[in-house]
N, C-alpha and C positions, 0 to 999 in steps of 0.2 A: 115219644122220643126214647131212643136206646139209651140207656146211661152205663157204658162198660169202665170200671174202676181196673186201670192195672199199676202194681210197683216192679217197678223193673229190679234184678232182670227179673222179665216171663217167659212162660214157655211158649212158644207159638205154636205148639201142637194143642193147647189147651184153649187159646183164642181164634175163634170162630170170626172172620171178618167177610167183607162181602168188597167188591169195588167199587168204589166211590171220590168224590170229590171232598179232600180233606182241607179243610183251613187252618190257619195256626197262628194261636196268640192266648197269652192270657185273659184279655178280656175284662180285668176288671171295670167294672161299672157297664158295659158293654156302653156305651156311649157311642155318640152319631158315628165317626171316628171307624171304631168298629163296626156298624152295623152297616157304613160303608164295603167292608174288606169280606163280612159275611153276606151282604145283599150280591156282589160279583159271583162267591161261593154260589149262591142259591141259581143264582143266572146260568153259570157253568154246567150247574148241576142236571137242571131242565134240560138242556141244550143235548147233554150226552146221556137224557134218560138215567142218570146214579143219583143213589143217595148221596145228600149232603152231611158232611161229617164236621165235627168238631172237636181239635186236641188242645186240649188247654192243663192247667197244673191243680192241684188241690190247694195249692200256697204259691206265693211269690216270690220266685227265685231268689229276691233279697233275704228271706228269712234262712235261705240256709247259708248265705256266705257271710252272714255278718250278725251281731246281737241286736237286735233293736229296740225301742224304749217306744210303749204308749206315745200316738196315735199311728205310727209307723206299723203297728200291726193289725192295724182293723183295715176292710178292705172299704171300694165303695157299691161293693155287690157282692153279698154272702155267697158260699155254691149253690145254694138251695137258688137263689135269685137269678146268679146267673143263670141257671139251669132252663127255668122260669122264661127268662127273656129269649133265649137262644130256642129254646122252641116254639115262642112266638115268630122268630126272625124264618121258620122251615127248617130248623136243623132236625136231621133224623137220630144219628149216631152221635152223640159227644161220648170221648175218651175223656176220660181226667188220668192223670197221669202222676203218681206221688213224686212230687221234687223233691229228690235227695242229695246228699252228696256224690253217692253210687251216679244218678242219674246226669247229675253236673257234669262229671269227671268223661263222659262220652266224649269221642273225637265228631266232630263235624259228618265223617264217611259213616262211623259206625250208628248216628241217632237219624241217617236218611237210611241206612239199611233195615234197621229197627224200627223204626218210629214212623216212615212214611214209607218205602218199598213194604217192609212189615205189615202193616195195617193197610194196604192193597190200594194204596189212591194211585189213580188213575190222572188224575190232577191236585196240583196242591199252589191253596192260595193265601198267601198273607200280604201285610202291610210292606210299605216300603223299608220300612227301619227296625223286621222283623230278623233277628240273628240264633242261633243256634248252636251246639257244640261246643266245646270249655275250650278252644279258642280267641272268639267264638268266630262262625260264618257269617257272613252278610246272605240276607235271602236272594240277592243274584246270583251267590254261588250255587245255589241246589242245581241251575242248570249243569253244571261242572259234574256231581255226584250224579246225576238223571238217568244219565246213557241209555237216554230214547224211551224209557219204564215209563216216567210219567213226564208230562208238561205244567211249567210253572206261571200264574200269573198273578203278578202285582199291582198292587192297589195303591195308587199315592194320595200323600194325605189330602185330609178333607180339613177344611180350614172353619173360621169363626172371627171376622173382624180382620183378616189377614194372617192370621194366628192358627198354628195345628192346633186341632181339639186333641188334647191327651187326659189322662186321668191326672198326670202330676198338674196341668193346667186348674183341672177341677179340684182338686185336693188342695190346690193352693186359692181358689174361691170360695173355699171353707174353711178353710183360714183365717178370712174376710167374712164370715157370715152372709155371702154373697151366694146366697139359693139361688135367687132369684135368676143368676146367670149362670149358676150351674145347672139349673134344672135344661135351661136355655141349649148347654152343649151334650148334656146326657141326652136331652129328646123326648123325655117324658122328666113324670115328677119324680124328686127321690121317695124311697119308703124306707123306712125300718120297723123290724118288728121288735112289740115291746112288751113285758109284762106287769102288771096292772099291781103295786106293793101296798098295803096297808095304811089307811092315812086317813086323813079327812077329805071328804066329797069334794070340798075346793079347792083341792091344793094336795093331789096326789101324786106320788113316787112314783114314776115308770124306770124298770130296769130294761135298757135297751140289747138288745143281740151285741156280745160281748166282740163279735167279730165285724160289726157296723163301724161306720166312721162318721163322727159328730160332729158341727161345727163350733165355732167358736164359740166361747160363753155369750149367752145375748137372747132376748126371746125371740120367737120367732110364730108368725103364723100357719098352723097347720091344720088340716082334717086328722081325722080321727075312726079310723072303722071297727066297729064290734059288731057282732050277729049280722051282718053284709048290711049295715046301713053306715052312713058317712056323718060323723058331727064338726061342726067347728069347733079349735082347741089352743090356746096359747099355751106354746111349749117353753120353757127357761131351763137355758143348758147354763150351769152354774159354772164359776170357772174354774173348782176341780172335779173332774167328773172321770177322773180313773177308774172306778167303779160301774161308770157309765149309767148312771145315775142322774136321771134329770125331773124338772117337776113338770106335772099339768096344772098351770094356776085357771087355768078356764077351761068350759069345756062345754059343752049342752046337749053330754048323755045324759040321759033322764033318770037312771040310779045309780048308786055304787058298784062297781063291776071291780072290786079288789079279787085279785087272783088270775086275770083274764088276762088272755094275749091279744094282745089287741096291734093295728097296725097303723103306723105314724104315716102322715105324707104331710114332706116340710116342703112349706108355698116360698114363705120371702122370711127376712130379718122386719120386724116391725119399725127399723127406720126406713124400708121401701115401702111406697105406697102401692104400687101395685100386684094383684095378685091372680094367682093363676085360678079361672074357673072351675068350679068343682066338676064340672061332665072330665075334667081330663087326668082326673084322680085316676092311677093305676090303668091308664091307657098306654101298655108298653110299645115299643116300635113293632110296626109289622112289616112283612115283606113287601 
């Protein structure tokens, strides 16, 4: 997969694009949700022989219109991860696109002539309740700005219990210590990656990915991976953990691996009893 990083403005004499089928969303967690609005993307894309693209932001638009305080700034999918899953999903090309202020402040006309005429899609697909431009647009209006360049098609949501799966859905069942149903609407298991602090064999410090998003204080069952093999591990997220700091009180690696990055996959909260089998550890969605 292409990974092109641009901060607006650019020049477009300096970016090399090709035509293709562009999707548009932040994506965090890339959850069912999503992998719905990019599974159409991939469909489209076959259909008219183009590469599948992807423009998504470096950060979440909230970060730049307003201050916000721990957990409000961890995502539930670092960029490395998205990255990660979005090439699982067929994606060829992902843009990341630095969110600025500069970038905000675009009219609706000017981030389809930049941002989607610009970057050559030839189609461009997002979610139902995807908007755009510091008005902002609703993504029914792109047909409005089109005039015949590209064709628009929308994806409507994808549900869970009668419920849109969104990320603010998920973030609020970790809230809850409720994996177990998050994993349920991401579609795979959550991961984070962690590294391995100095301590005793039973009861060692993991510093998690500063830009992860943690659940509530509470343990919880997880696998564990170091040198590509998977261990079982009770994790306890303490209930301040600003530092992102939590313990492994269990675990059945078989030495001390202080210093090591190792990678979390949280199953349930240990007041659910069931749990997800290990074959489905780091099984991300596929096309």
């Amino acid at each position: 997969m292409q990974i092109v990083h641009i901060h607006h403005p650019y020049i477009p004499e300096k970016l090399t694009t090709t035509p293709c089928v562009l999707t548009l969303g932040f994506f965090d967690g890339v959850h069912r949700g999503h992998q719905a609005v990019i599974k159409r993307g991939y469909t489209a894309a076959k259909q008219q022989h183009l590469p599948l693209a992807v423009m998504t932001f470096n950060q979440h638009p909230r970060l730049v219109f307003r201050k916000l305080a721990y957990p409000e700034t961890t995502y539930l999918s670092t960029l490395s991860q998205k990255e990660q899953l979005l090439e699982q999903l067929g994606v060829a090309i992902l843009y990341v696109i630095d969110f600025t202020s500069a970038f905000a402040s675009l009219t609706p006309a000017t981030f389809v002539e930049q941002y989607i005429v610009g970057l050559n899609a030839q189609t461009v697909v997002a979610g139902f309740d995807y908007t755009f431009g510091n008005q902002p647009a609703h993504v029914i209006d792109l047909a409005t700005y089109a005039h015949n360049r590209f064709q628009t098609l929308i994806v409507s949501r994808e549900t869970d219990a009668a419920l849109k799966i969104s990320s603010s859905r998920i973030r609020t069942l970790f809230e809850h210590g409720d994996l177990q149903q998050a994993n349920q609407l991401l579609g795979y298991v959550y991961t984070t990656t962690a590294t391995v602090l100095p301590g005793s064999h039973v009861a060692s410090e993991l510093q998690v990915d500063p830009a992860s998003r943690l659940p509530i204080a509470g343990q919880y069952n997880a696998r564990l991976k170091f040198a590509g093999q998977w261990y079982r591990a009770t994790i306890t997220v303490p209930r301040i953990h600003t530092d992102q700091r939590i313990q492994l009180t269990s675990s059945e690696v078989p030495q001390p691996i202080f210093g090591e990055t190792v990678i979390l996959a949280w199953l349930n909260n240990l007041d659910q009893a069931e749990q997800l089998p290990v074959s489905s550890l780091g099984a991300y969605p596929t096309r």
